[in-house]
N, C-alpha and C positions, 0 to 999 in steps of 0.2 A: 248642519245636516239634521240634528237632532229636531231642531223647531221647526224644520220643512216636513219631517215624518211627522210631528205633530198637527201641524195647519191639517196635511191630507187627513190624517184621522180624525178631527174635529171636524171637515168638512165632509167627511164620511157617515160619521155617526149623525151630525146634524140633518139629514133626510130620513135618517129611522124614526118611525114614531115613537112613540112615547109608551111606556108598560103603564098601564091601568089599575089602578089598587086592586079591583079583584084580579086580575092577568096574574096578579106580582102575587096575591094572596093564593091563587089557586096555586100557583109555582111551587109555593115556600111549603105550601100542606102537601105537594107532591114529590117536594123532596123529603117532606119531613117525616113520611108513608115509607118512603124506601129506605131510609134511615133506621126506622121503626123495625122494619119486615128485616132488616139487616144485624142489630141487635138482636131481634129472636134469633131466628137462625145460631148469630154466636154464643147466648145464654144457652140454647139445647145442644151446641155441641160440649158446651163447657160442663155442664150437665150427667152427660150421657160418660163424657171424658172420666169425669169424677166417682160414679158409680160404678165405672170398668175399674178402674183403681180399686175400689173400697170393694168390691168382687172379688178381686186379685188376692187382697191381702186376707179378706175372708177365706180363703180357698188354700194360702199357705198353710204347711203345717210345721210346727215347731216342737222338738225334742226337749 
């Protein structure tokens, strides 16, 4: 059963063409852009997290 699902998907993927070094290249700097844009994002929440904190504790008052 297993190598009959396989034959069909080797005969499947065998009519797709081929990815192109720049295709693959612009791919990889397009994921690696949203990758990017996805770390900022978490660095300014972590950021913004930490100065609320350090606010907080500024703003207690202790006896």
């Amino acid at each position: 059963m297993d190598r009959v699902r396989a034959a069909k998907k080797a005969a499947q993927n065998k009519s797709k063409p081929k990815e192109s070094n720049t295709g693959l290249a612009k791919r990889k700097e397009a994921d690696a852009e949203i990758l990017r844009a996805k770390q900022k994002k978490n660095d300014d929440l972590k950021a913004t997290a930490e100065a609320e904190a350090r606010g907080a504790k500024g703003s207690q008052t202790t006896k």
